[in-house]
N, CA, C and O atoms as a DFTB+ gen file, in Angstrom:
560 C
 N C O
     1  1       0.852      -1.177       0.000
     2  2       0.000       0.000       0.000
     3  2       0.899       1.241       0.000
     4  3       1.855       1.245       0.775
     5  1       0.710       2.149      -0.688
     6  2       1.569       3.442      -0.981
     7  2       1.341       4.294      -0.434
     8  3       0.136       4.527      -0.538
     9  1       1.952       5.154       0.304
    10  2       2.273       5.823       1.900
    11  2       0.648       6.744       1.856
    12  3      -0.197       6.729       2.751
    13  1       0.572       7.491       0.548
    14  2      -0.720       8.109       0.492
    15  2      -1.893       7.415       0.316
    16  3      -2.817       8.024       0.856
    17  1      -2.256       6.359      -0.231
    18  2      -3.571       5.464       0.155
    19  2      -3.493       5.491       1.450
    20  3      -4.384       6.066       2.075
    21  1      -2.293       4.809       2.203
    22  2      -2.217       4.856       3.604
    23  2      -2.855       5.856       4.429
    24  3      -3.909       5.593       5.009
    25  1      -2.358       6.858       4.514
    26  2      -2.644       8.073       4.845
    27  2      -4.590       7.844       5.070
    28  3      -5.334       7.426       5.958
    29  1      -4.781       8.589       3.229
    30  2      -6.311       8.272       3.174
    31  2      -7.195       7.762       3.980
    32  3      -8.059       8.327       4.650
    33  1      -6.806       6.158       3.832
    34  2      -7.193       4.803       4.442
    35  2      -7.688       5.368       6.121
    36  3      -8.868       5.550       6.422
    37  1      -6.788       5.535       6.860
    38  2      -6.516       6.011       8.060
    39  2      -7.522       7.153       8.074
    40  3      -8.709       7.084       8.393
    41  1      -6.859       8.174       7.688
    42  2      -8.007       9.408       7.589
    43  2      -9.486       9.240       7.860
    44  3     -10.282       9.694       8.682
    45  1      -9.545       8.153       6.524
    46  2     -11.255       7.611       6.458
    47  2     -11.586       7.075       7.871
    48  3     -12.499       7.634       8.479
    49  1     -11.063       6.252       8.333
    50  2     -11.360       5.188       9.780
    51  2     -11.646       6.429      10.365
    52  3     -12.849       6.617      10.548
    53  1     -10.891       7.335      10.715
    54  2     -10.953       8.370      11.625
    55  2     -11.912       9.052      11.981
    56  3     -12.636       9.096      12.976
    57  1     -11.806       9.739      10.763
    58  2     -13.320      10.421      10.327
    59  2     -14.880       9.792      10.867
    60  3     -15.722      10.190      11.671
    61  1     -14.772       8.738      10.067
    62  2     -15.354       8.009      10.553
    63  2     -16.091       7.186      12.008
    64  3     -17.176       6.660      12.257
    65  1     -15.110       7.376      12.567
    66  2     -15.309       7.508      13.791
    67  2     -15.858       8.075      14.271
    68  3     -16.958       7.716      14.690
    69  1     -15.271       9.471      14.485
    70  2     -15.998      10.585      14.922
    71  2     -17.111      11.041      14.606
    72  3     -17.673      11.596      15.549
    73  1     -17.856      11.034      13.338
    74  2     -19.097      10.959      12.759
    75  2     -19.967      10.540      13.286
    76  3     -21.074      10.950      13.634
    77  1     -19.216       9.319      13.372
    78  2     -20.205       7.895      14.258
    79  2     -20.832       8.211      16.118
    80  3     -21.940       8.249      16.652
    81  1     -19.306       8.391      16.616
    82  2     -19.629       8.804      17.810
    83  2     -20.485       9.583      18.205
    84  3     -21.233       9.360      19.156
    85  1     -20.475      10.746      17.414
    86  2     -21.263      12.181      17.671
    87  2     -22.282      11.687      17.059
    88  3     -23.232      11.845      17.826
    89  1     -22.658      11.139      16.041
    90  2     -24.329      10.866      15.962
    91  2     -24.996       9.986      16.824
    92  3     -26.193      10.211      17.004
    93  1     -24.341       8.768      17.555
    94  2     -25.057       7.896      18.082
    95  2     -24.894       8.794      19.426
    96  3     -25.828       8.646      20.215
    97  1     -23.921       9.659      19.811
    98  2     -23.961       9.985      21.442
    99  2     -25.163      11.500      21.299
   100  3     -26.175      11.409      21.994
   101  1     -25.058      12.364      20.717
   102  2     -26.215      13.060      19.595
   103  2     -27.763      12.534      20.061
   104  3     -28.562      13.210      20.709
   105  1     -27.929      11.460      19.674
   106  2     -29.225      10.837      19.678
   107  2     -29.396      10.437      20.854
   108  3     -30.420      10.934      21.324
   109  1     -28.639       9.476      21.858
   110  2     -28.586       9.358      23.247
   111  2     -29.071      10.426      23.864
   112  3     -30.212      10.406      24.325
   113  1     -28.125      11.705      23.976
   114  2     -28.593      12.794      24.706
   115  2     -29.802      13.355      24.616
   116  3     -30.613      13.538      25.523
   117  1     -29.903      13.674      23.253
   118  2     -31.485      14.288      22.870
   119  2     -32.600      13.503      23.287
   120  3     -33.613      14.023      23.754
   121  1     -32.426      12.001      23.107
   122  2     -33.942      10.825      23.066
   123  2     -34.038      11.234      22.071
   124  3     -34.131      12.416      22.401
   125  1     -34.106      11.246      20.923
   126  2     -35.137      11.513      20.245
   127  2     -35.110       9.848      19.147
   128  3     -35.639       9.866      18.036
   129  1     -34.622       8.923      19.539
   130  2     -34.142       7.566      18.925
   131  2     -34.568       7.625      17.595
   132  3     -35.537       6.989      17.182
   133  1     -33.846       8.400      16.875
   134  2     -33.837       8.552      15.524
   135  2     -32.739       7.086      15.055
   136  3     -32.697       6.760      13.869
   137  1     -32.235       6.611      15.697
   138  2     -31.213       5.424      15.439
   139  2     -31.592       4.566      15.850
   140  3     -31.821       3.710      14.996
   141  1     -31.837       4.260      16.922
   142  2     -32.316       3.295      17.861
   143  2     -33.202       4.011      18.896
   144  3     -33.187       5.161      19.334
   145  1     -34.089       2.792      19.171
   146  2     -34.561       3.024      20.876
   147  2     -33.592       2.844      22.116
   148  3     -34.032       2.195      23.065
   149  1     -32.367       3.339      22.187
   150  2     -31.413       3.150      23.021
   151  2     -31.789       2.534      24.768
   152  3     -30.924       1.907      25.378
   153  1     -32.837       2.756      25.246
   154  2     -33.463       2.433      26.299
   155  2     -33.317       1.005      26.249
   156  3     -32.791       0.518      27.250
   157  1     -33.683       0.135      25.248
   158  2     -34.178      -1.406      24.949
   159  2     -32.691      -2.389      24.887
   160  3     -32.702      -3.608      24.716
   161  1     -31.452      -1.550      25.065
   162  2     -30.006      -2.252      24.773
   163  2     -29.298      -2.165      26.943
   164  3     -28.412      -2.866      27.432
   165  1     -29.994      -1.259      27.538
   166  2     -29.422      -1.260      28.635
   167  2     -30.262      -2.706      29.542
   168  3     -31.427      -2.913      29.879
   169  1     -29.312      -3.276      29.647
   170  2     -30.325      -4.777      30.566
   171  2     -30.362      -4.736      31.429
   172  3     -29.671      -3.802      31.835
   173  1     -30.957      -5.407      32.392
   174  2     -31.752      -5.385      33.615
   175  2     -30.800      -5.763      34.901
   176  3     -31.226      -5.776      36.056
   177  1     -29.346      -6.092      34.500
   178  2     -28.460      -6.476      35.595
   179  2     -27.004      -4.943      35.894
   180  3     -26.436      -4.568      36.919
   181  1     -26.907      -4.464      34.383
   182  2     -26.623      -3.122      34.403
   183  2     -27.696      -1.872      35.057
   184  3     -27.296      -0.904      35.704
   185  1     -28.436      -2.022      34.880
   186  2     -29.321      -1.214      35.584
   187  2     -29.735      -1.354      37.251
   188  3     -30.432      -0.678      38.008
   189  1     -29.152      -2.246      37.356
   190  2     -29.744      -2.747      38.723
   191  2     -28.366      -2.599      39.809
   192  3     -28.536      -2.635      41.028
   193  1     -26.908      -2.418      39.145
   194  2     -26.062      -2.066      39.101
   195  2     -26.169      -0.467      39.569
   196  3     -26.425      -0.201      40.743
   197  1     -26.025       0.239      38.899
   198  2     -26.454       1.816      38.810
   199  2     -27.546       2.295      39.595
   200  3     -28.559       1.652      39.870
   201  1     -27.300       3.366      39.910
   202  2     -28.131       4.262      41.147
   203  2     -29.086       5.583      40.281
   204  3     -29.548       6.606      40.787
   205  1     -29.199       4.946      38.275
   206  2     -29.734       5.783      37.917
   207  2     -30.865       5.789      37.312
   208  3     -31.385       4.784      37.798
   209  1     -31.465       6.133      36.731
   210  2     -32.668       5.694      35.151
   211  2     -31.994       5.223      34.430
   212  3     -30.765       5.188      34.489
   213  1     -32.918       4.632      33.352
   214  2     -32.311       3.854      32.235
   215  2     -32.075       5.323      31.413
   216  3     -30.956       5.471      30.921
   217  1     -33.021       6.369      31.244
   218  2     -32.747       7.578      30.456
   219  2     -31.437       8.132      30.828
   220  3     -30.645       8.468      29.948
   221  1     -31.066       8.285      32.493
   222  2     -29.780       9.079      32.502
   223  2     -28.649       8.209      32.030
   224  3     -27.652       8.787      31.595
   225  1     -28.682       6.330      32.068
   226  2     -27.697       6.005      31.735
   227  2     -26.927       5.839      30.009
   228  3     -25.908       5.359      29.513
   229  1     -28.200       6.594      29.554
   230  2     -28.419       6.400      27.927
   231  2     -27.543       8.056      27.920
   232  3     -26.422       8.338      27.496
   233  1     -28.283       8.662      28.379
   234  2     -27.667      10.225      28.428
   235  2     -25.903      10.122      28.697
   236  3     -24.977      10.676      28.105
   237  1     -25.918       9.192      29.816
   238  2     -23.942       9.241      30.308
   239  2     -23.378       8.798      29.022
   240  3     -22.415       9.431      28.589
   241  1     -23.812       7.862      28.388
   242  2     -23.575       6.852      27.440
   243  2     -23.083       7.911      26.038
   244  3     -22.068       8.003      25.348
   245  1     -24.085       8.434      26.075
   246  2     -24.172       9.648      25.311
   247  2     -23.251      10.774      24.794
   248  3     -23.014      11.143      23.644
   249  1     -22.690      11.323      26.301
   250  2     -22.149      12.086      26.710
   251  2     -20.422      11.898      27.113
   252  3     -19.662      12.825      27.391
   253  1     -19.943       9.890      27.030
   254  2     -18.988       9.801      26.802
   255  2     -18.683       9.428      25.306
   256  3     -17.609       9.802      24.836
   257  1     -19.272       8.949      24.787
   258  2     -19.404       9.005      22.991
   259  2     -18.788      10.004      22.275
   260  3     -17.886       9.882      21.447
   261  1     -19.313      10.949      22.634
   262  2     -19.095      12.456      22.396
   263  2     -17.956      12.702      22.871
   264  3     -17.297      12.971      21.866
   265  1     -17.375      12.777      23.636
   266  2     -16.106      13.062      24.351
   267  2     -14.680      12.213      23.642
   268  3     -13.549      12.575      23.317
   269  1     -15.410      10.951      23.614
   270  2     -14.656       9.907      22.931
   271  2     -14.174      10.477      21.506
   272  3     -12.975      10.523      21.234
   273  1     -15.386      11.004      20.415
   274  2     -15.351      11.674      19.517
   275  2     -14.624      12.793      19.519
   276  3     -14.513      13.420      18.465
   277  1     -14.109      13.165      20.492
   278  2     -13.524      14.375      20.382
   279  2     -12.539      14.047      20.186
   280  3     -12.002      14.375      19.128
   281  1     -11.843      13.217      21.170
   282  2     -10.733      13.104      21.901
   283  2      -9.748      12.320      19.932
   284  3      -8.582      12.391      19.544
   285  1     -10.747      11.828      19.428
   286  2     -10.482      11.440      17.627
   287  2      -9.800      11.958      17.229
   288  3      -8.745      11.548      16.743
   289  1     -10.379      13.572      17.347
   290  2      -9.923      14.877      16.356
   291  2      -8.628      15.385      17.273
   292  3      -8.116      16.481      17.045
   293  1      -8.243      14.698      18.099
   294  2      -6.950      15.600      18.853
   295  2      -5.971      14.402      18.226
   296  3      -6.221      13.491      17.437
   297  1      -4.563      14.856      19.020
   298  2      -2.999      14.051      19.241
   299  2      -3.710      12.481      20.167
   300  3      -3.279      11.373      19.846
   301  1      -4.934      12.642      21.426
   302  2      -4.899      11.486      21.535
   303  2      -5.691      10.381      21.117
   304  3      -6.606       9.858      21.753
   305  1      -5.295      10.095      20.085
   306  2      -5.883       8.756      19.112
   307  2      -6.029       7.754      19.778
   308  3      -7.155       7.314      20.012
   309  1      -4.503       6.963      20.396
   310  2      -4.165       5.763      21.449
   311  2      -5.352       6.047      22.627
   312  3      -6.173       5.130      22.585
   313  1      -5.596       6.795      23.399
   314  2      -6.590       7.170      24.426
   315  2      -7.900       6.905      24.298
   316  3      -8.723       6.347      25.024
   317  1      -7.954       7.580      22.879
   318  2      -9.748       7.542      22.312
   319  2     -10.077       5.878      22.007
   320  3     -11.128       5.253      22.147
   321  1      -8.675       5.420      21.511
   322  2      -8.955       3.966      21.133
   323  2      -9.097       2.918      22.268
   324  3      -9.771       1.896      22.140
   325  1      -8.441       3.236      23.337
   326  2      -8.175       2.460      24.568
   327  2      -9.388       2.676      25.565
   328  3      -9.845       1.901      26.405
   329  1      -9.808       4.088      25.190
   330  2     -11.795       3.901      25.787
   331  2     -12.709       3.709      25.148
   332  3     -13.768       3.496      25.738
   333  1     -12.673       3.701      23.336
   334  2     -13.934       3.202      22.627
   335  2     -13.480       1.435      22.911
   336  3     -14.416       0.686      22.629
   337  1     -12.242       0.733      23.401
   338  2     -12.527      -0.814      23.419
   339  2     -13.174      -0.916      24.565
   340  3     -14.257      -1.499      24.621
   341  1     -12.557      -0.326      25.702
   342  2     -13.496      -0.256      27.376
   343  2     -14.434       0.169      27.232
   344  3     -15.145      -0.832      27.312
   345  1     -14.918       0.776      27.101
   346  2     -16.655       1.222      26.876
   347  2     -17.294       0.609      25.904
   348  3     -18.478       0.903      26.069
   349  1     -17.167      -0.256      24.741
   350  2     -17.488      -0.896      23.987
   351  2     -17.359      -2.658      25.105
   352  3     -18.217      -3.307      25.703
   353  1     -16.668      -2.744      25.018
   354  2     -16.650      -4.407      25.654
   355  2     -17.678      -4.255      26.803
   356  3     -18.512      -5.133      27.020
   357  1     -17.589      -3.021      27.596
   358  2     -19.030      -3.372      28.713
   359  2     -20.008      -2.946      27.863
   360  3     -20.921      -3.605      28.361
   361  1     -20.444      -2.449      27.107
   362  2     -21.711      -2.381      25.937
   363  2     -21.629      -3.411      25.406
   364  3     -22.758      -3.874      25.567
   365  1     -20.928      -4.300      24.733
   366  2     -20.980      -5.884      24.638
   367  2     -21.259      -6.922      25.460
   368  3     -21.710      -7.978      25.015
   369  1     -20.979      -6.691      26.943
   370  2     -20.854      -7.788      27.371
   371  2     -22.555      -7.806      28.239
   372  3     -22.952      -8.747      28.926
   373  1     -23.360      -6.477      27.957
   374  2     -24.551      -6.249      28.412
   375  2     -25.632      -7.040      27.643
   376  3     -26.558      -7.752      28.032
   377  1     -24.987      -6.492      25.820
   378  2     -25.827      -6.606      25.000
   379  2     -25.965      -8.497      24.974
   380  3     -26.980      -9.193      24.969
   381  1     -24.646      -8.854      24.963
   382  2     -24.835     -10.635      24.865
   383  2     -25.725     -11.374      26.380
   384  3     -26.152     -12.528      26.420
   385  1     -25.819     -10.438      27.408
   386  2     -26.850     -10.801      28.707
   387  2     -28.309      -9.968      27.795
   388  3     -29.185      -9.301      28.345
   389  1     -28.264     -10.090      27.186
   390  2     -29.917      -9.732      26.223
   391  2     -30.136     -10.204      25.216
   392  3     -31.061      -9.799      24.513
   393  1     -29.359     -11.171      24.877
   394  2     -29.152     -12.111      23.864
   395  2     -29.345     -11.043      22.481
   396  3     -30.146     -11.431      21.630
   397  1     -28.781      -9.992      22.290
   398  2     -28.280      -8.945      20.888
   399  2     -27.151      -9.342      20.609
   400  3     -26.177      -8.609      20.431
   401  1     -27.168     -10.682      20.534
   402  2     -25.511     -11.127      20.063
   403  2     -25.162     -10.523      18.577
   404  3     -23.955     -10.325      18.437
   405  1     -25.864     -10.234      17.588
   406  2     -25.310      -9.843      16.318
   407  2     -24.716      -8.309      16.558
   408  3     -23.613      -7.912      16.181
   409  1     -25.595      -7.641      17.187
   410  2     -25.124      -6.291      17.425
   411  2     -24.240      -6.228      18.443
   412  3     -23.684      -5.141      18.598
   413  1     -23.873      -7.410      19.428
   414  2     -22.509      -7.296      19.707
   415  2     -21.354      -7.468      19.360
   416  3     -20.362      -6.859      19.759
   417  1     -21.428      -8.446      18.470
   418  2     -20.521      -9.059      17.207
   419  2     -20.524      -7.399      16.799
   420  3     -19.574      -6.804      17.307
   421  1     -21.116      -6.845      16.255
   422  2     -20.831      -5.584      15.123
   423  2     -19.804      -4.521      15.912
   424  3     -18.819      -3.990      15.400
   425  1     -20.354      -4.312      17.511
   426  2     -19.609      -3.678      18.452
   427  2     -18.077      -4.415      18.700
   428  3     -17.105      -3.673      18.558
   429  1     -17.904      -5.416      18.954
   430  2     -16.813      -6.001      18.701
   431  2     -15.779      -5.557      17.371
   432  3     -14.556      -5.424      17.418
   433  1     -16.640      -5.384      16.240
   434  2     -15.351      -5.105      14.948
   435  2     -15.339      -3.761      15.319
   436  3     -14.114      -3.649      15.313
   437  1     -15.684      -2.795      15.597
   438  2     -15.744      -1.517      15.741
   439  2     -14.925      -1.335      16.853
   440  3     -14.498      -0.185      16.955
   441  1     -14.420      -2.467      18.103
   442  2     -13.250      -2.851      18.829
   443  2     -11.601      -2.659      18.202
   444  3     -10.535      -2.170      18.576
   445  1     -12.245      -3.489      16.831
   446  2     -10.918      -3.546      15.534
   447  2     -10.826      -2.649      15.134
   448  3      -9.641      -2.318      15.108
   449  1     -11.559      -1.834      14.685
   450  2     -10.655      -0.251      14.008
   451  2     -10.168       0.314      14.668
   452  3      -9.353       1.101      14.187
   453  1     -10.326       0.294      16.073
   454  2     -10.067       1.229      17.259
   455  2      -8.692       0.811      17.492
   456  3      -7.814       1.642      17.726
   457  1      -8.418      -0.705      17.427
   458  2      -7.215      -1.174      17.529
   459  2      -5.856      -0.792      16.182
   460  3      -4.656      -0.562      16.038
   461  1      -6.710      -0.896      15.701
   462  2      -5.791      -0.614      13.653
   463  2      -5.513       1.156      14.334
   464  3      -4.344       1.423      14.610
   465  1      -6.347       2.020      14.518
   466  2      -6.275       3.295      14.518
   467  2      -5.408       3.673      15.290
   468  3      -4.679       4.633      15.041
   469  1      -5.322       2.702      16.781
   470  2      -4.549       2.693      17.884
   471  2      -3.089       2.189      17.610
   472  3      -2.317       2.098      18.564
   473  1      -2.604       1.795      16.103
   474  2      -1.106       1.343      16.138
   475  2      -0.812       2.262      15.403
   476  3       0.346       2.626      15.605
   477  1      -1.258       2.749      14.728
   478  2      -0.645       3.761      13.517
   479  2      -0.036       5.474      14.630
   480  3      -0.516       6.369      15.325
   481  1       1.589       4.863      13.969
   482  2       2.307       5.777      14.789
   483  2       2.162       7.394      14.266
   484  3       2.608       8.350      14.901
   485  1       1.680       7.454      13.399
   486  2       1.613       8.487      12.134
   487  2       0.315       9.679      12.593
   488  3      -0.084      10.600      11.881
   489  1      -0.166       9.328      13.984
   490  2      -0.793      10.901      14.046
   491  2      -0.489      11.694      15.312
   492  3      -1.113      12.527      15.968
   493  1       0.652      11.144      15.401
   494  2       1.767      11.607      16.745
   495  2       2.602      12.559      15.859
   496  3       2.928      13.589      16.449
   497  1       3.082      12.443      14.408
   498  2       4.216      13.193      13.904
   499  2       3.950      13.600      12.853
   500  3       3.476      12.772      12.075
   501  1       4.156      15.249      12.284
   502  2       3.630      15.396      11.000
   503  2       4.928      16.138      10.308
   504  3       5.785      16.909      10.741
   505  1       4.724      15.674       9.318
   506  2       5.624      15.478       8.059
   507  2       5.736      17.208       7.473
   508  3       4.842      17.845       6.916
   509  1       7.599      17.823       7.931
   510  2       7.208      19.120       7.535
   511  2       7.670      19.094       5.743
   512  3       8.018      18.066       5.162
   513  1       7.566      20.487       5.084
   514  2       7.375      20.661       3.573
   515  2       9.017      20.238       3.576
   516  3       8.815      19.032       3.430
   517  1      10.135      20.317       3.621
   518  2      11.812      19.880       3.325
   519  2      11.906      18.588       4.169
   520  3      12.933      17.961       4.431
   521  1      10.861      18.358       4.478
   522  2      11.405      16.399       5.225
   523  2      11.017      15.383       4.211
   524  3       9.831      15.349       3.885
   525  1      11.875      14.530       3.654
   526  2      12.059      13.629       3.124
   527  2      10.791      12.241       3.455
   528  3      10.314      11.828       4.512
   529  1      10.620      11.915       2.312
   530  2       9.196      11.095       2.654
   531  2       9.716       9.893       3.031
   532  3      10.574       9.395       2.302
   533  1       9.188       9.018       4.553
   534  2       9.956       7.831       5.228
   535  2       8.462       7.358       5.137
   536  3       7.462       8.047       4.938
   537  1       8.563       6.095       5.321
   538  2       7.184       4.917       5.652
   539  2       6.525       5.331       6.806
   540  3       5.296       5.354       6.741
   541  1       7.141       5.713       8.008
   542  2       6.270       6.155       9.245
   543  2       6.406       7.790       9.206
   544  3       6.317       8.465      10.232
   545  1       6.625       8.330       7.946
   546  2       6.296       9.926       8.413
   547  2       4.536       9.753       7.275
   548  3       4.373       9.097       6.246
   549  1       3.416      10.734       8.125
   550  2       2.211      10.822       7.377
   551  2       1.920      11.866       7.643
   552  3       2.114      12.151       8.825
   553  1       1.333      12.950       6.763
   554  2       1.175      13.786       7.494
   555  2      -0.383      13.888       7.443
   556  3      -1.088      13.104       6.808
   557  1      -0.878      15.023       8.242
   558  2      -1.846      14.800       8.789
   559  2      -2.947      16.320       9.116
   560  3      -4.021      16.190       9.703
């Protein structure tokens, strides 16, 4: 793959991400379950857990999504990736106690980009205009 598909490639995941985050944490906050009925994914042993509503825990849910999404668009990529797998695996491991095993499976690959996004050394260092083009310089 040639350093600029690379680049791209990456870019896209990224982007992507963040899109993602902010619309599904977006919809959480508001209610307005233009995506889902988000209420119907929190199960009855997580909730029983928590000292809150199922609405405020959709709202927190929400509200770290968003944050998560942010954290995309900065230097910390590794960070954002190391809490969309933690906050994703306990959103998995709820959804399979509700038997939504396919949509945990889907949460699971969305584990994998986070991981792919999380090795790429290339949005720690950006490539100035007289630096010589190397395999790990991308710029960004």
């Amino acid at each position: 793959m040639t350093p600029t598909l690379r680049n791209h490639s990456i870019l896209l995941l990224r982007i992507s991400y963040v899109l993602f985050l902010f619309a599904i944490g977006a919809d959480k906050i508001v209610h307005t379950n233009f995506i889902a009925d988000w209420s119907q994914f929190v199960g009855p042993t997580l909730h029983s857990l928590l000292p809150f509503s199922i609405v405020t825990i959709v709202s927190i849910e929400g509200i770290v999504e968003i944050a998560i999404g942010i954290l995309f668009l900065t230097k910390w990529v590794r960070t954002a990736g190391v809490l969309v797998i933690g906050t994703t695996l306990l959103i998995c491991i709820d959804l399979f106690t509700l038997h939504f095993t396919v949509i945990a499976l889907h949460d699971l690959l969305f584990c994998v980009g986070a991981i792919v996004l999380m090795a790429q050394p290339s949005f720690y260092r950006i490539k100035h205009k007289d630096e010589p083009w190397t395999e790990a310089t991308v710029v960004t």
